[in-house]
C-alpha positions in Angstrom: 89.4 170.5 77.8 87.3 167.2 77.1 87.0 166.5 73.4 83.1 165.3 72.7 84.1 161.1 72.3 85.4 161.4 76.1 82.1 163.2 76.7 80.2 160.3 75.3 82.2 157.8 77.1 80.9 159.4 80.4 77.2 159.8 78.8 75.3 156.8 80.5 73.8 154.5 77.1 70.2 154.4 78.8 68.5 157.3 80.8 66.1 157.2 83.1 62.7 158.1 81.9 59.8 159.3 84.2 56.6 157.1 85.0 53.6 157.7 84.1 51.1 155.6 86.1 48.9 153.3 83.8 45.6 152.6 84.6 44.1 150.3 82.1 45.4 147.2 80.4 45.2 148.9 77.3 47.4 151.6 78.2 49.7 148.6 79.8 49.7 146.6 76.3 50.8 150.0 74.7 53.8 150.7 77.5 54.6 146.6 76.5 54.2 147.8 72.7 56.6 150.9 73.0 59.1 149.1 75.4 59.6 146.5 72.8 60.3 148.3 70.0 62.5 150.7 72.0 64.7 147.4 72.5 64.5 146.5 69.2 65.8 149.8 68.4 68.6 150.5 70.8 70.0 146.6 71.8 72.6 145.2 69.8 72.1 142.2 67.9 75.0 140.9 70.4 73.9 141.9 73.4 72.8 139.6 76.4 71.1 140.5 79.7 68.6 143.3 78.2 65.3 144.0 79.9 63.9 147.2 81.8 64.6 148.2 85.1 62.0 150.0 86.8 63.1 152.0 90.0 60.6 152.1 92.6 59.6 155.5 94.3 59.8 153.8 98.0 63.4 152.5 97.3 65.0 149.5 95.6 65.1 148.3 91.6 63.0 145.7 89.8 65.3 144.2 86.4 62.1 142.7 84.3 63.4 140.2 80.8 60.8 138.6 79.2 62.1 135.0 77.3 60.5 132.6 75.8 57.0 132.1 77.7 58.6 133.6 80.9 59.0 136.8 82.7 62.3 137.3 84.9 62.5 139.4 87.4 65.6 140.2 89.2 64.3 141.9 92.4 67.1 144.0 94.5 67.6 143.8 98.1 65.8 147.2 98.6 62.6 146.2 96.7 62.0 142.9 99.0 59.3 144.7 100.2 57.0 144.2 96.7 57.9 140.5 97.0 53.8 140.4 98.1 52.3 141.9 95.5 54.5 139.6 92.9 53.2 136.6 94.6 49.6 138.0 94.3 50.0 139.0 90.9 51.4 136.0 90.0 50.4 133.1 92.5 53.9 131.7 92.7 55.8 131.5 96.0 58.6 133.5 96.2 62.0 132.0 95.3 64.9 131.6 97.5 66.8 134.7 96.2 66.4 137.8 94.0 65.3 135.7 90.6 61.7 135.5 90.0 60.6 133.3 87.1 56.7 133.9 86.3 54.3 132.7 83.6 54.3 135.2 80.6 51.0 135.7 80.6 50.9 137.9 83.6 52.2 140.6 82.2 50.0 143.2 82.1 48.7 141.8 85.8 52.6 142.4 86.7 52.7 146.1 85.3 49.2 147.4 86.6 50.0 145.8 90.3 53.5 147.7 90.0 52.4 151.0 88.0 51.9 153.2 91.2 54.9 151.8 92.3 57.0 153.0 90.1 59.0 156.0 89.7 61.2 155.2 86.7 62.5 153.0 83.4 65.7 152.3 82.0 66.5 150.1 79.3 69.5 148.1 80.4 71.8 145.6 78.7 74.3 143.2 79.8 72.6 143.0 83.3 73.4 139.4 85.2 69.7 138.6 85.6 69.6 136.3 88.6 73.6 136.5 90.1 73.9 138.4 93.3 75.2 141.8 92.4 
């Protein structure tokens, strides 16, 4: 029989949450609103490599930090395929590997090009934005 602190070590930290397509910058500035706070509510003041990873309904991950003045994106192999609409979004040519590193203000451009994208969020921590996984 598992006692309950061996059931919470097998209990993923972050869960998955459904997407909700957004259709408005407003309702994009509130998703941006809600995700920081959730961050600011469930990352350790120690913790490194924190962002949100959105898992795309036709396959393949997108890891999203936002630093100082800069998004990061870590695209996955399997999600090549929205390396088009980043480069639309953002006019920037697309880097040599899976690291994108775009202008902060095109956020909300970034989230409404990707919101029908997208099947899922996670928060995520201690991801190696940029090294090949």
């Amino acid at each position: 029989m598992q006692d309950i602190t061996d059931q919470d070590a097998e209990r993923p930290r972050f869960r998955p949450v459904p997407w909700t397509g957004l259709e408005t910058p407003a309702d994009v500035e509130l998703w941006i609103a809600e995700y920081n706070l959730a961050l600011q509510e469930h990352i350790r003041p120690n913790e490194t490599g924190y962002g949100v990873k959105f898992t795309l309904a036709e396959g393949g991950e997108i890891y999203l930090q936002t630093v100082d003045n800069a998004i990061v994106l870590d695209v996955t192999a399997d999600a090549e395929w929205v390396a088009p609409l980043i480069v639309a979004v953002a006019r920037v040519e697309p880097p040599r590997g899976s690291l994108w590193v775009l202008p902060d203000d095109k956020l909300v451009q970034l989230i409404m090009g990707l919101s029908s994208l997208i099947a899922s969020t996670t928060l995520v921590s201690g991801h190696n934005f940029g090294r090949r996984r």
